[in-house]
C-alpha positions in Angstrom: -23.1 -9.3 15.3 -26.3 -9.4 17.3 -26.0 -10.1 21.1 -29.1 -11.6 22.7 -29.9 -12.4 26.6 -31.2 -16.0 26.8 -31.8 -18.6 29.4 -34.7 -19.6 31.1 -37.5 -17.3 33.0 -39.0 -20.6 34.8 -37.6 -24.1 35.3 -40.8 -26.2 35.1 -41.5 -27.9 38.6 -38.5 -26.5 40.4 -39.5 -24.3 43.8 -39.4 -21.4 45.2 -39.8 -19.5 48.8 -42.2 -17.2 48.1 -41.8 -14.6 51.2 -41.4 -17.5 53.5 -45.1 -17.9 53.3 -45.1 -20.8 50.8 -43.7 -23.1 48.3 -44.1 -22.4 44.4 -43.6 -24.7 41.1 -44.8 -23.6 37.7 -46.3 -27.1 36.2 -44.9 -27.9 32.6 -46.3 -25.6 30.2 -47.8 -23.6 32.6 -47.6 -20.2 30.4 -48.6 -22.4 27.4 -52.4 -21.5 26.6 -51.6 -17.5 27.4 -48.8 -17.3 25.0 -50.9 -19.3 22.1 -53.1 -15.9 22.1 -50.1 -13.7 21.3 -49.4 -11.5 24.2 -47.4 -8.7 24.3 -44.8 -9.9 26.7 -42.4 -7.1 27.7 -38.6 -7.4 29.1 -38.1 -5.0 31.7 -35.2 -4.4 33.9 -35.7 -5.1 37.2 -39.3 -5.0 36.9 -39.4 -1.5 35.8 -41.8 -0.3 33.4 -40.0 2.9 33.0 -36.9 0.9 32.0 -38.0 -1.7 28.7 -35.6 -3.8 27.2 -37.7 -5.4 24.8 -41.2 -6.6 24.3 -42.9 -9.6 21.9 -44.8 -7.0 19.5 -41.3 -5.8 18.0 -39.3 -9.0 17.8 -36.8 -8.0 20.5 -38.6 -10.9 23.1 -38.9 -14.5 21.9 -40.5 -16.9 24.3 -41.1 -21.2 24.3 -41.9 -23.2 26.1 -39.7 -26.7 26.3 -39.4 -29.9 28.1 -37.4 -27.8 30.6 -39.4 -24.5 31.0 -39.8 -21.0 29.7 -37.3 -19.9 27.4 -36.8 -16.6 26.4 -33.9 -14.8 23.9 -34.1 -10.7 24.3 -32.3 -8.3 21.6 -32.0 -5.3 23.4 -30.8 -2.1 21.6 -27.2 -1.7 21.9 -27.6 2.1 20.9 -29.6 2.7 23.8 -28.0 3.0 27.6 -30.3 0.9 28.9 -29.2 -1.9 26.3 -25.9 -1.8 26.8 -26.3 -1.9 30.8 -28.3 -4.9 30.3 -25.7 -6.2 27.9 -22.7 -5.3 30.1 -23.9 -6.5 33.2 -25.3 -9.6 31.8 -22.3 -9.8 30.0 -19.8 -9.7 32.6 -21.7 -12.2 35.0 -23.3 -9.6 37.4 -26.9 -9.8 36.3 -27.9 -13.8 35.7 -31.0 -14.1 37.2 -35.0 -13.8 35.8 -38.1 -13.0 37.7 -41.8 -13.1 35.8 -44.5 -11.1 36.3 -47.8 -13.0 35.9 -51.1 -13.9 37.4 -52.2 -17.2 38.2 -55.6 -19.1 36.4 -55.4 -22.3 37.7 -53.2 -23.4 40.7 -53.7 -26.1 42.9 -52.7 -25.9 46.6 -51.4 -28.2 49.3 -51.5 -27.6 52.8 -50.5 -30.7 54.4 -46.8 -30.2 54.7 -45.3 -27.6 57.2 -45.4 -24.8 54.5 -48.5 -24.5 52.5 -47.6 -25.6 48.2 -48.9 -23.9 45.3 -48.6 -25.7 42.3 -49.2 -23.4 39.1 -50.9 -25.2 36.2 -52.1 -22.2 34.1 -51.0 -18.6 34.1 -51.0 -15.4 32.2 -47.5 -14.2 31.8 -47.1 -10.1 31.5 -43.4 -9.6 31.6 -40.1 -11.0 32.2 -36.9 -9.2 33.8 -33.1 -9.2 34.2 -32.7 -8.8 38.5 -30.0 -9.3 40.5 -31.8 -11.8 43.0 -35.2 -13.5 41.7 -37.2 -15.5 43.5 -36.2 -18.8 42.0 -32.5 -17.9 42.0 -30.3 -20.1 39.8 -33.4 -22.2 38.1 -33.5 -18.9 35.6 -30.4 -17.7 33.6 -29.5 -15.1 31.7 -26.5 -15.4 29.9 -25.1 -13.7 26.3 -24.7 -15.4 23.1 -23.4 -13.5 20.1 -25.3 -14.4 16.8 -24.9 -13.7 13.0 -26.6 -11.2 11.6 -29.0 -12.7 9.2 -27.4 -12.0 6.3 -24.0 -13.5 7.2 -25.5 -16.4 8.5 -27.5 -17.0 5.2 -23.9 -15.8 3.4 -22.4 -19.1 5.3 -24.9 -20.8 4.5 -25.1 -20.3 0.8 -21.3 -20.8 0.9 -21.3 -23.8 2.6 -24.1 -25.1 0.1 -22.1 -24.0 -3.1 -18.8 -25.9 -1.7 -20.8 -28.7 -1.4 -21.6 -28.9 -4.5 -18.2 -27.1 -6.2 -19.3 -24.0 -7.0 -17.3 -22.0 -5.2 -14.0 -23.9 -6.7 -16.0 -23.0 -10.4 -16.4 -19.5 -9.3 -12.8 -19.0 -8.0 -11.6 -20.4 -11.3 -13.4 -18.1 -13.1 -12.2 -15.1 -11.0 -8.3 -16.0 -11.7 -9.4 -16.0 -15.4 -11.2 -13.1 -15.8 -8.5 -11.4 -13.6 -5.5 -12.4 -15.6 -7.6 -11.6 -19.0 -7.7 -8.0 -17.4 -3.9 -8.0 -17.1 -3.8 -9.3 -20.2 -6.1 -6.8 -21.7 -4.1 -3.4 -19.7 -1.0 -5.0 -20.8 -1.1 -5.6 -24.5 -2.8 -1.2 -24.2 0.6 -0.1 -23.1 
């Protein structure tokens, strides 16, 4: 079985101290337009790039974006240390937070409260990573799910397909008689 990391990176409209300079929201679909040209988004940990957990180009990162923000699921490689730190960590509950490494295209700023608001409406999103403490705390997740493997999930599938329609009862028949010809067959040779 596969184990991925998933939650969200960003909770759409949810904000954040940054430094204690200023509020930040991501609007809906903020990363939207930069992941439509196919970026290669990496997974680092802790925003290490000397320490890669997975990136877009090899199918170990999946992003969307949905009504509730920026979902990712990351396959790391559980033959590699790094992997099964992330998994382990991630795993056991110590590691559950995302931060996002991007830069802004279109924000829109507010400066009449006490603390200045940046609203981000467009951004280009370079890489996502597993931290201890992000920036927008418990609005981003990480949390394991085990999968199938493809091929047993398209075995239950298939399975669950054929007992609908009784071909598994046909085939199990079918079994029985061809093993109790063969005991038939080894018995009448002695």
């Amino acid at each position: 079985m596969a184990e991925t990391i998933s939650g969200f990176a960003i909770s759409w409209n949810r904000p954040a101290i940054i430094a204690g300079l200023f509020e930040e929201r991501f609007a809906r679909g903020a990363f939207d337009k930069h992941l439509a040209q196919n970026p290669d988004v990496a997974a680092l940990w802790s925003h290490d790039p000397s320490r890669p957990l997975g990136r877009i180009s090899n199918g170990s990162l999946k992003l969307r974006s949905d009504n509730a923000g920026l979902y990712y699921a990351l396959t790391p490689d559980p033959a590699a240390p790094l992997g099964q730190e992330a998994l382990a960590t991630v795993g056991n509950g110590t590691v559950n937070e995302v931060s996002v490494s991007f830069t802004p295209v279109v924000e829109e700023w507010d400066d009449s409260g006490d603390i200045p608001k940046r609203l981000i409406t467009e951004a280009r999103l370079y890489q996502i990573s597993l931290v201890l403490w992000g920036a927008y705390g418990k609005d981003t997740s990480a949390q394991i799910s085990r999968a199938l493997s493809n091929n047993d999930a398209a075995r239950r599938r298939m399975e669950a397909s054929q007992r609908m329609r009784g071909i598994l009862a046909l085939v199990g028949r079918w079994r029985k008689v061809q093993l109790s010809s063969e005991v038939d067959k080894s018995s009448s040779d002695s």
